[in-house]
C-alpha positions as CSV (number, residue, x, y, z in Angstrom):
1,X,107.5,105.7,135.2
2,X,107.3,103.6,138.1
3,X,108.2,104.8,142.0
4,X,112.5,104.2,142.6
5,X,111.4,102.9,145.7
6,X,109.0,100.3,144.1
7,X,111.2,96.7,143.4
8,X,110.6,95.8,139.7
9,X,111.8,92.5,138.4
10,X,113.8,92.5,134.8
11,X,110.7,91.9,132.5
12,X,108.9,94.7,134.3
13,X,112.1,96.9,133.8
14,X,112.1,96.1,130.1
15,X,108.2,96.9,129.8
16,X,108.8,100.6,131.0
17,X,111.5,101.0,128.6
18,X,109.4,100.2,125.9
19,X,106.9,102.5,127.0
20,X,109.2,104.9,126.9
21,X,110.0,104.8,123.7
22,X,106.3,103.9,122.2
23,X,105.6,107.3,124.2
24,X,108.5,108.8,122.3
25,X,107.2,107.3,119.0
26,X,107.1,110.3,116.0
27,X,103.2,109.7,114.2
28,X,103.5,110.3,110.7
29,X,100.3,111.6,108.5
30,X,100.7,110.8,105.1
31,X,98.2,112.8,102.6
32,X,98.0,110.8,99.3
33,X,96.8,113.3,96.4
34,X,96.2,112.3,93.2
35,X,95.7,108.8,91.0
36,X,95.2,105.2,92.7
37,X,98.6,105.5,91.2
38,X,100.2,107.6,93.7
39,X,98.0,106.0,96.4
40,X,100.1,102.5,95.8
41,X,104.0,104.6,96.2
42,X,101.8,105.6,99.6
43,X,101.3,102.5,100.6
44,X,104.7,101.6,99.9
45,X,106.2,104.5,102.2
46,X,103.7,103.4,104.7
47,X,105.0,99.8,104.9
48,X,109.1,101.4,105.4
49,X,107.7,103.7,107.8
50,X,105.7,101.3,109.9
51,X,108.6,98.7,109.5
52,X,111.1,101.7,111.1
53,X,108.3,102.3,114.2
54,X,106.2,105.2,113.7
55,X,102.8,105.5,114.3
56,X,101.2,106.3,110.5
57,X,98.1,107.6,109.2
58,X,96.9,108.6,105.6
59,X,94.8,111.4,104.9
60,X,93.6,112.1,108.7
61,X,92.0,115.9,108.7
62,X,93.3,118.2,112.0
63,X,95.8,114.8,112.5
64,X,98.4,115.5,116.0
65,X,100.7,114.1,113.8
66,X,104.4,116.0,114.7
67,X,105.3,114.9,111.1
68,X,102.9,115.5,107.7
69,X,104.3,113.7,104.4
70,X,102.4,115.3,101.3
71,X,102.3,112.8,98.3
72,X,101.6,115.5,95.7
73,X,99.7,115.1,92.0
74,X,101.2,117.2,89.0
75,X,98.9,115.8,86.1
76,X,96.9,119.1,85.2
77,X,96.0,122.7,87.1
78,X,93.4,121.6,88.8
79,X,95.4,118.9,90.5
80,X,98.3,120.7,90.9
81,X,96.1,123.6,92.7
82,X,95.2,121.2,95.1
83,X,98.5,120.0,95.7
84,X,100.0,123.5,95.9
85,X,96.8,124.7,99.0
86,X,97.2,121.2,100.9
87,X,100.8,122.1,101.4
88,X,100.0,125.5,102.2
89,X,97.8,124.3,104.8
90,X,100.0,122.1,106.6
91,X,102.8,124.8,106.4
92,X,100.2,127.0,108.4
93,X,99.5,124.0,110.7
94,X,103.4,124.1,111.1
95,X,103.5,127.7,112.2
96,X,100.6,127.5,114.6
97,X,103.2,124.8,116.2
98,X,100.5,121.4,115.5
99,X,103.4,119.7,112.7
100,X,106.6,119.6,113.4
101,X,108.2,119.1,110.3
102,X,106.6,119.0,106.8
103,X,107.5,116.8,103.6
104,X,106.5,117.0,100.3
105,X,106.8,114.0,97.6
106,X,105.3,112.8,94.6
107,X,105.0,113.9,91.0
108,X,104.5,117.9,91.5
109,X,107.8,117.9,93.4
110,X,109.5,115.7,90.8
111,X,108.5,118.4,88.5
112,X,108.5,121.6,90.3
113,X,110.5,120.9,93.3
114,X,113.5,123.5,92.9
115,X,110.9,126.1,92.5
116,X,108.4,125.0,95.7
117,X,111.6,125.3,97.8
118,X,111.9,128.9,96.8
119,X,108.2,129.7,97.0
120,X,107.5,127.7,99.8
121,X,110.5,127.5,102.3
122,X,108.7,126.4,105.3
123,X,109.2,122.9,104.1
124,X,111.4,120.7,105.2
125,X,112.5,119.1,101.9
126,X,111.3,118.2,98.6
127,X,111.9,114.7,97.5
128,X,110.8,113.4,93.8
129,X,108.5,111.6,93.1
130,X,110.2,107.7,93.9
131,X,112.4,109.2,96.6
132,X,111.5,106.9,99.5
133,X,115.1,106.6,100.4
134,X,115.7,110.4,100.6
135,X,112.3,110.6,103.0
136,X,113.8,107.9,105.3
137,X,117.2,109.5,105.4
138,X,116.3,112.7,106.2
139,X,113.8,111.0,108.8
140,X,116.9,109.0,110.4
141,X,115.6,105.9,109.3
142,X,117.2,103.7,106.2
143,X,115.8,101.5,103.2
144,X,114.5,97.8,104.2
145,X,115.2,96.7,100.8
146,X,113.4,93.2,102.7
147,X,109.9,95.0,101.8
148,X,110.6,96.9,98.8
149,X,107.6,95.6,97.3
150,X,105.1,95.4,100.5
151,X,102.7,97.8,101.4
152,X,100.0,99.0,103.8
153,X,96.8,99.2,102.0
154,X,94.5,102.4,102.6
155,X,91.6,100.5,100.9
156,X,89.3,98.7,102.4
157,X,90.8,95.0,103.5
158,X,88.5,93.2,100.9
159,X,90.3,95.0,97.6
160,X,93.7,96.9,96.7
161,X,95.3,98.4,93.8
162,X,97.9,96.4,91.9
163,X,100.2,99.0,89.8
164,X,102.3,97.3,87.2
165,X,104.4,99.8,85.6
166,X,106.0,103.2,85.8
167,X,106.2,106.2,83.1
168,X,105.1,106.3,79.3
169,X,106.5,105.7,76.1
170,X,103.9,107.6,74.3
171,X,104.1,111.1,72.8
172,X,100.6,112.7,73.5
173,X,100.2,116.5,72.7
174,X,99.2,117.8,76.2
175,X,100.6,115.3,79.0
176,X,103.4,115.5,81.3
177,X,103.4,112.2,82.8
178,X,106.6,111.2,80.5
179,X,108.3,114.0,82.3
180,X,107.5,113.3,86.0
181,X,107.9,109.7,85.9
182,X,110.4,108.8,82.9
183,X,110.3,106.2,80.3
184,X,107.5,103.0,80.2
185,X,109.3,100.6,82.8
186,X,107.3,96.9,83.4
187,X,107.5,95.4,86.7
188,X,108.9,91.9,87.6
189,X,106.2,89.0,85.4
190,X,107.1,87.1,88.9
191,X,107.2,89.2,91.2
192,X,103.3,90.8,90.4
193,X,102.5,87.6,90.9
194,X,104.0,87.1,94.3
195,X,102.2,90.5,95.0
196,X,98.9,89.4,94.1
197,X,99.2,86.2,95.9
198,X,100.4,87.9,99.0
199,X,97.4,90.5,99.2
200,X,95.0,87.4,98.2
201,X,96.4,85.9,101.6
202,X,95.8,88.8,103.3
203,X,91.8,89.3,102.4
204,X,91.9,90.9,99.5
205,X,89.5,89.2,97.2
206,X,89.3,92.3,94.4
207,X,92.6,93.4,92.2
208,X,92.2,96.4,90.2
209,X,95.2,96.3,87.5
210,X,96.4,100.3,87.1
211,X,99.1,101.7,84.9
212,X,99.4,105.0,83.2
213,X,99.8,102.8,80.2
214,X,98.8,98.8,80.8
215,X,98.3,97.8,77.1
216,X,102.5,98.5,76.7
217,X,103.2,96.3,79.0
218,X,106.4,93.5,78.7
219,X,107.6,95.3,75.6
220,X,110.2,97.2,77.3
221,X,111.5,94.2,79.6
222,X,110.5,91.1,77.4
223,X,110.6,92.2,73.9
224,X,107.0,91.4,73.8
225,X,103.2,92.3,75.1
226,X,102.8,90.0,78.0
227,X,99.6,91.9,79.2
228,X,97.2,88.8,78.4
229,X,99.1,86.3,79.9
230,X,99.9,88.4,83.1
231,X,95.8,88.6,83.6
232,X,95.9,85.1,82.7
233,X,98.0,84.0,85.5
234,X,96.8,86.3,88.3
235,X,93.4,85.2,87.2
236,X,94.5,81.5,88.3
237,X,95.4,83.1,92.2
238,X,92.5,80.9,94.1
239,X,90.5,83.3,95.6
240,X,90.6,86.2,93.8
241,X,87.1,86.6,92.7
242,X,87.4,90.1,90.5
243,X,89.9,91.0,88.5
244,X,89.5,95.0,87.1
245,X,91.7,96.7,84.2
246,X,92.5,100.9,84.0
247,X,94.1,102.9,81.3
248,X,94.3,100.7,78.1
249,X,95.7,102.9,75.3
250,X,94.0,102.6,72.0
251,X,96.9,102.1,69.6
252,X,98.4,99.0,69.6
253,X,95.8,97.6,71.9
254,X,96.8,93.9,72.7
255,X,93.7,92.1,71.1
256,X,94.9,88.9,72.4
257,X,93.9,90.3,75.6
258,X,90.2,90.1,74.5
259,X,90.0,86.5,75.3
260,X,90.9,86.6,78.7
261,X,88.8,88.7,79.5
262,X,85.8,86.8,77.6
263,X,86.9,83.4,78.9
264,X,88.0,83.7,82.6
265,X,84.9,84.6,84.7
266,X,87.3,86.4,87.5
267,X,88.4,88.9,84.9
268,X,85.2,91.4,85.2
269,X,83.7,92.7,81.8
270,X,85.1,96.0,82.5
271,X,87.9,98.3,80.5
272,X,89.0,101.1,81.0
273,X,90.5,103.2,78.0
274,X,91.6,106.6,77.8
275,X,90.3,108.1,73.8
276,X,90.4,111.7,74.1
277,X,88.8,112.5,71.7
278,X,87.6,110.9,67.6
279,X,87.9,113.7,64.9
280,X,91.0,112.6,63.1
281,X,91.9,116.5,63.4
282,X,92.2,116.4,67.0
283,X,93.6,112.7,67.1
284,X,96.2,113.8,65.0
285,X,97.1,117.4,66.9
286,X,96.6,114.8,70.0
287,X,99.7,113.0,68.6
288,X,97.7,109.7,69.6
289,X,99.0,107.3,66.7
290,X,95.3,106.3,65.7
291,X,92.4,107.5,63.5
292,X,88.7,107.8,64.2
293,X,88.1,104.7,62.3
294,X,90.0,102.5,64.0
295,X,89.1,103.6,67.4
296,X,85.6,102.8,66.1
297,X,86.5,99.4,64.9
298,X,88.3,99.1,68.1
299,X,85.6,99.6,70.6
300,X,83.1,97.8,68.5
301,X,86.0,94.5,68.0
302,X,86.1,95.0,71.6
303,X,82.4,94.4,72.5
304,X,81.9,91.6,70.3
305,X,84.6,90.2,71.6
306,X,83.4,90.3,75.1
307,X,79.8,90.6,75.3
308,X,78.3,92.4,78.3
309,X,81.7,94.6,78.5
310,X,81.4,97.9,79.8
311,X,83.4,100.5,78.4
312,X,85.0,103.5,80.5
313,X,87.1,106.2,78.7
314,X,88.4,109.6,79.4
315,X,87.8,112.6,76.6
316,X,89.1,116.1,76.5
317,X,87.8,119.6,75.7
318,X,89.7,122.7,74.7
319,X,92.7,121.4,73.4
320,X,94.7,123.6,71.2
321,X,92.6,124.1,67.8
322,X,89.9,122.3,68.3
323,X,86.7,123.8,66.7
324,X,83.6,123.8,66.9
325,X,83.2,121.3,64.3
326,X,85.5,119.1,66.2
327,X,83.8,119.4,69.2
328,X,80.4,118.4,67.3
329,X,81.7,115.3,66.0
330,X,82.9,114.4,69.8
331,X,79.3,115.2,70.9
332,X,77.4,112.7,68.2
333,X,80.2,109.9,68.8
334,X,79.5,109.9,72.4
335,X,76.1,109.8,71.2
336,X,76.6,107.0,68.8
337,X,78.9,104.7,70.5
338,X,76.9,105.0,74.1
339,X,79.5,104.3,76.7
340,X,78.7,102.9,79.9
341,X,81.0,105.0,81.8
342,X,82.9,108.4,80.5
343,X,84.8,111.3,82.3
344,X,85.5,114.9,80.8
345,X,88.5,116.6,81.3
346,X,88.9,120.3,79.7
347,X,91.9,120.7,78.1
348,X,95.3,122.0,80.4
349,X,98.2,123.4,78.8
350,X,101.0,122.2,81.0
351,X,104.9,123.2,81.0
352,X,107.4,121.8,78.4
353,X,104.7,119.3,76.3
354,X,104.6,119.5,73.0
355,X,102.0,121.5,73.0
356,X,103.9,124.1,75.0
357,X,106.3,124.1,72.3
358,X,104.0,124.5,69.1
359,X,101.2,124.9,69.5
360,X,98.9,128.5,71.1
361,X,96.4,127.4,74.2
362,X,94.2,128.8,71.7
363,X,90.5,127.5,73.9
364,X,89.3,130.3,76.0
365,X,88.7,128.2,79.4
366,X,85.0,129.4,79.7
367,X,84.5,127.3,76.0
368,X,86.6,124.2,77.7
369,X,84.5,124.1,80.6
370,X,81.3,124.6,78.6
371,X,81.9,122.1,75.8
372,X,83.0,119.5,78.8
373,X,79.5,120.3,80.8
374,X,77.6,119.7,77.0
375,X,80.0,116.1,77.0
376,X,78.6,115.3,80.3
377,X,75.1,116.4,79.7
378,X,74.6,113.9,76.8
379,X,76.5,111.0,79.0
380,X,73.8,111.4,82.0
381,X,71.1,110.6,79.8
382,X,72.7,107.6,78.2
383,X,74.2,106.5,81.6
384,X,70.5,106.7,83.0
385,X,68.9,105.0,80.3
386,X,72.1,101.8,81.0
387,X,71.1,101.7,84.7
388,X,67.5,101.7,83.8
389,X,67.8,98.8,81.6
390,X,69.5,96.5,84.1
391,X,66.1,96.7,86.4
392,X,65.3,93.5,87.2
393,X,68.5,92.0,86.8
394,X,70.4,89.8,88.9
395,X,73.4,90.8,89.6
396,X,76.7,90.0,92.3
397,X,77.4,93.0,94.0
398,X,80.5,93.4,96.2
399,X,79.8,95.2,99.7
400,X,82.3,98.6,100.1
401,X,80.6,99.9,103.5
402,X,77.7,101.1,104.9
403,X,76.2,105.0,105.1
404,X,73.6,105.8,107.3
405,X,70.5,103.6,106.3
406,X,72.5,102.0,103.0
407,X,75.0,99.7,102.3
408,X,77.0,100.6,99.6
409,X,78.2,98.5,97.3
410,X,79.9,97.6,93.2
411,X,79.1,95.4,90.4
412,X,81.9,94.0,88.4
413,X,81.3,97.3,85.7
414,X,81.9,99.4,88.5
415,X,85.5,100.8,90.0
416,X,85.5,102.7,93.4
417,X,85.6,106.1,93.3
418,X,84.9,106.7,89.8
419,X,81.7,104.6,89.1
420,X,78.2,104.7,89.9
421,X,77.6,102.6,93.3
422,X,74.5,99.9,94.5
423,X,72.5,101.3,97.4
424,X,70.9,98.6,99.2
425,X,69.0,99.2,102.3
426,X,70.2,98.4,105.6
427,X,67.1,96.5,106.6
428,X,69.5,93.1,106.6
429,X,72.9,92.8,107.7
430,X,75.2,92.5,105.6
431,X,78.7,91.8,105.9
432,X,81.6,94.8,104.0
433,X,84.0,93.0,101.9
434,X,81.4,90.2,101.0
435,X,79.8,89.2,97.7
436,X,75.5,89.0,97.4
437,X,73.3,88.7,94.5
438,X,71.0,91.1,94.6
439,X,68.1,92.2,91.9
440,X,68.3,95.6,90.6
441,X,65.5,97.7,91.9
442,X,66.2,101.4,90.5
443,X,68.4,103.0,89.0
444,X,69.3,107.0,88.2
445,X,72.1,108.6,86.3
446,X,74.1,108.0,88.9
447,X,73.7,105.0,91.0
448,X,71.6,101.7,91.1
449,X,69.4,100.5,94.0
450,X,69.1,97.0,94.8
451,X,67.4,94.2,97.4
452,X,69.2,91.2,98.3
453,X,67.8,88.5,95.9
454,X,65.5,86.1,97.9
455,X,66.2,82.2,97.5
456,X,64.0,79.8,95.8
């Protein structure tokens, strides 16, 4: 503060109160576990925070935050492992006197939160999962209903996660999600549209379309699947170059879907659906309303529908009675149907599912783990031999970052995160957030190298 005897004028007086209270000003860390999912309900707490005056931060390691907000995952052990140590940590970091006060949000305290408060009374509060209001509250802060739907984006400024619905209507064996979040509920037709035109004003030139289901969605607010024509319409948004679609179901997938993606050149020839698994054994213990045959005709209706489409899915080990004959079949239909991008999950048997209730977790977990690592081992061959083929290729390739001697960037088959990447080396600047063409030079099970394609 200044000197009393110093004479200050009015504006000078009002700049030292300011100071004051920007001095006073709480920082809040925000740790974001889990799904791009979760990372969006972050990004919405960020925006009411930042609105009410506090300094925020997501996912900052040894942060001098006075106030850590832990946006927890429940979806299976592992996760919820993770979640249960990283608010362990932060109630040590709260003893040693670095946090003041610690929160704890998201979908393991939807579930679990009466029981965290007893093991874990350090904590300030548990809020569920949606319970931005409660967080504000108990922060002294309130609502701005104004920017509900606003968010600060924790991705890079050139692309940003559009989430389009909440919950599940579907009645798979092993998952809790219908539990932590509650029935299938759309969003707005309009207003994910006024989103996606918003964050295209603001820079963001890639949307990637998330939902835990996105192929159910309109059915509960419109009487009807309005998924084609919602990627129809954000596809018209000038200046949105990529458009990127996670966690199709398989039954009832909207076909009419197909041609949007074949016909409009912003919607990237890339789908992501979640099989599980193909023996109709499993499918059927799975609860997952569809047989190996039509997943087959499915995924082959798909690529001839779109040529050039690469195919990510999810598949699971371990769950409850699957043999070894099961597993086989899994292991030559990976084989056979060759997909560009796959993930393994072995089998978890999680509180109050259906299999809790009927069936035995019946899979030692060395077998899960094993048969998952055998999945995975057939994948890196095939994935190799895909990246090998594209050699020579020209292909547009979005720039993430660079690393050391690389930049780092995506094709329009690849999602952040989750994908393989394009290492191209830093011996020309290139801009982050901007699209090149570039010829594929190399390419391993993992990643693909490329040069920046020189004009003719």
């Amino acid at each position: 503060m200044p000197s009393p005897k110093l004479k200050t004028s009015v504006t000078e007086e009002r700049l030292w109160v300011f100071l004051d209270v920007f001095d006073d000003m709480k920082k809040v860390n925000i740790i974001s576990l889990g799904c791009s999912k979760n990372l969006v309900d972050t990004e919405m707490l960020l925006k009411q925070l930042d609105q009410a005056g506090y300094d925020t931060e997501t996912d900052v390691e040894n942060s001098d935050a006075e106030v850590v907000i832990v946006n927890t995952c429940g979806f299976i052990g592992d996760a919820k492992e993770e979640s249960v140590n990283t608010i362990l940590e932060q109630v040590e970091r709260k003893k040693e006197g670095i946090v003041e006060q610690v929160y704890v949000i998201g979908c393991l305290s939807q579930r679990y939160g009466a029981e965290l408060q007893e093991e874990i009374p350090e904590v300030d509060a548990f809020f569920g999962k949606f319970d931005w209001k409660g967080v504000l509250e108990r922060m002294g802060e309130h609502f701005d209903e104004r920017i509900r739907n606003q968010r600060v984006l924790t991705t890079p400024d050139h692309y940003a996660y559009l989430k389009i619905s909440e919950g599940c209507n579907r009645t798979c064996s092993y998952c809790a999600i219908p539990i932590m979040t509650g029935k299938h509920k759309s969003r707005d037709f309009e207003e994910l549209l006024e989103e996606c035109r918003a964050l295209v004003k603001g820079g963001v030139k890639e949307i990637l379309v998330v939902a835990q289901d996105l192929t159910y969605y309109g059915i509960d607010l419109y009487g009807k699947n309005r998924l084609a024509e919602l990627i129809g319409r954000i596809a018209d948004i000038e200046g949105l170059e990529w458009i990127k679609l996670h966690y199709a179901y398989p039954a009832g997938f909207p076909l009419e879907l197909l041609t949007v993606m074949r016909e409009r050149p912003n919607v990237c020839k890339y789908l992501d659906i979640a099989l599980q698994h193909c023996s109709d054994h499993m499918l059927q213990q799975m609860r997952r309303g569809i047989s190996k045959k039509q997943t087959i005709e499915l995924i082959r209706k798909i690529r001839q529908e779109v040529p050039g489409i690469f195919i990510r899915t999810t598949l699971m080990t371990g769950h409850p009675g699957e043999t070894a004959e099961d597993f086989e079949e899994l292991c030559e239909f990976v084989r056979e149907m060759r997909f560009e991008r796959l993930g393994v999950f072995p089998y978890s048997h999680e509180d109050d599912t259906w299999c809790d209730r009927h069936y035995q977790d019946d899979v030692p977990e060395e077998i899960k783990r094993e048969r998952a690592g055998r999945i995975m081992q057939i994948q890196a061959g095939i994935a190799e031999e895909i990246g090998r083929s594209q050699i020579g290729q020209v292909v547009k390739v979005l720039i993430d970052r660079q690393e050391e001697e690389y930049y780092v960037g995506r094709t329009e088959h690849d999602s952040p995160e989750v994908d393989p990447e394009v290492l191209i080396p830093g011996e020309r600047t290139l801009q982050v957030g901007e699209f090149y063409r570039m010829v594929i030079t190399g390419a391993d099970e993992y990643d693909l190298f490329a040069e920046i394609r020189e004009e003719e």
